[in-house]
Backbone as a ProteinNet text record, in pm:
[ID]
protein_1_A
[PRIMARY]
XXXXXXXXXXXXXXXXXXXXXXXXXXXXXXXXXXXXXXXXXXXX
[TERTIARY]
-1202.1	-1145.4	-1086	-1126.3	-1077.8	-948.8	-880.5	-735.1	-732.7	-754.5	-763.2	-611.1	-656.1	-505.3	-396.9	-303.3	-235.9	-150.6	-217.1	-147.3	-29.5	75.2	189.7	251.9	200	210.8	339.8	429.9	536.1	571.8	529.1	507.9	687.4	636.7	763.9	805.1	752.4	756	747.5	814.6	823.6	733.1	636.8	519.9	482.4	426.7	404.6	340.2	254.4	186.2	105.4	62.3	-71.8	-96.3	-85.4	-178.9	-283.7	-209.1	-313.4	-399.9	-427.1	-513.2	-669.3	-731.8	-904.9	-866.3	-762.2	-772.3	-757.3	-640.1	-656.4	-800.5	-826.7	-964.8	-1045.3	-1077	-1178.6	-1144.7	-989.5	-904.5	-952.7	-952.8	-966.4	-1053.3	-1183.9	-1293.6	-1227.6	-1160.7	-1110.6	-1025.2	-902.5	-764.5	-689.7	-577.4	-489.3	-409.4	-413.5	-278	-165.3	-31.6	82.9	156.4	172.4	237.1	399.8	468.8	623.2	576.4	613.6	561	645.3	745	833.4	955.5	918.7	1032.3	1188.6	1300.8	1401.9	1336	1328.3	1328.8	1454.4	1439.9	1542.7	1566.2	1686.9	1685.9	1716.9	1722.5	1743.5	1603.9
2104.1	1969.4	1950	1866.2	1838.2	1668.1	1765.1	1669.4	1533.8	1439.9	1312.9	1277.6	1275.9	1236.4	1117.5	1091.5	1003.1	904.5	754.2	683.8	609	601.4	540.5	391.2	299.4	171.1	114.3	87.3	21.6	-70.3	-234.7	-306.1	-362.1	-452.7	-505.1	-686.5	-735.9	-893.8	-981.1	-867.1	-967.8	-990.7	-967.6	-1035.5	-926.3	-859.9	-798.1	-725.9	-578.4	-478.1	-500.6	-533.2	-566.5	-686.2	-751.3	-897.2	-817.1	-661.3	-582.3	-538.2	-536.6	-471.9	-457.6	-549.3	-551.9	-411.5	-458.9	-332	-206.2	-218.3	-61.8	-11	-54	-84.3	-19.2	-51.4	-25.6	101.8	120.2	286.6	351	315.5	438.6	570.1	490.1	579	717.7	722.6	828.2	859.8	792.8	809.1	800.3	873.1	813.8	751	633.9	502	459.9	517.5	533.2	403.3	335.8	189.8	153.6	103.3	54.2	-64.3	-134.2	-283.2	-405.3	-391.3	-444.6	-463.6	-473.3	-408.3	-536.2	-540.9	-639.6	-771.2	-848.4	-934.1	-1016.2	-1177.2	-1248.5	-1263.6	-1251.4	-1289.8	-1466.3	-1519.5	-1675.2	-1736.5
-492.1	-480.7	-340.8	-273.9	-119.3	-154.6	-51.3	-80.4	44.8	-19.8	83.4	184	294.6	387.1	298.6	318.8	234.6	318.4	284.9	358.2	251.3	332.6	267.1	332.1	270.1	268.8	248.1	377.7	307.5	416.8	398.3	429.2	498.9	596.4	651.5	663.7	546.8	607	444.3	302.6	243.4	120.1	139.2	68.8	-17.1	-150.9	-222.3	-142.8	-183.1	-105.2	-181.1	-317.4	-407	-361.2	-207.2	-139.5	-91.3	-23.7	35.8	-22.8	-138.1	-265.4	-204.2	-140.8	-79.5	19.9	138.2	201.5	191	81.6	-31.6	-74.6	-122.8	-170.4	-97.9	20.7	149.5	188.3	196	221.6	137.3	36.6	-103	-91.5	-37.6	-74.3	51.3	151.4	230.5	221.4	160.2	205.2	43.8	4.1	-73.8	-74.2	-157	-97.6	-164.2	-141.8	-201.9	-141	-166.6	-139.1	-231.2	-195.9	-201.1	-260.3	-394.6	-445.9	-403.1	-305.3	-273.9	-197.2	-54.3	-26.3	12.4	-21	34.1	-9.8	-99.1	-215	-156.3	-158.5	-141.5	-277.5	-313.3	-463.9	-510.2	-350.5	-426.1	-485.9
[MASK]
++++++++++++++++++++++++++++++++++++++++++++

């Protein structure tokens, strides 16, 4: 079993990290993609 590099997704502007989902996607087949679902949420 060969262990894929691991990218860790943690976005800076707000917006969910599952918008990125196509480009995950495209990563997958090389890379493992550990992503943050949220980061700093306005709560109003």
């Amino acid at each position: 079993m060969t262990t894929k590099p691991i990218i860790h997704f943690a976005h800076a502007n707000g917006v969910p990290s599952l918008v990125y989902r196509k480009l995950f996607d495209l990563l997958s087949e090389n890379y493992q993609i550990i992503f943050v679902p949220l980061l700093g949420p306005d709560k109003r």
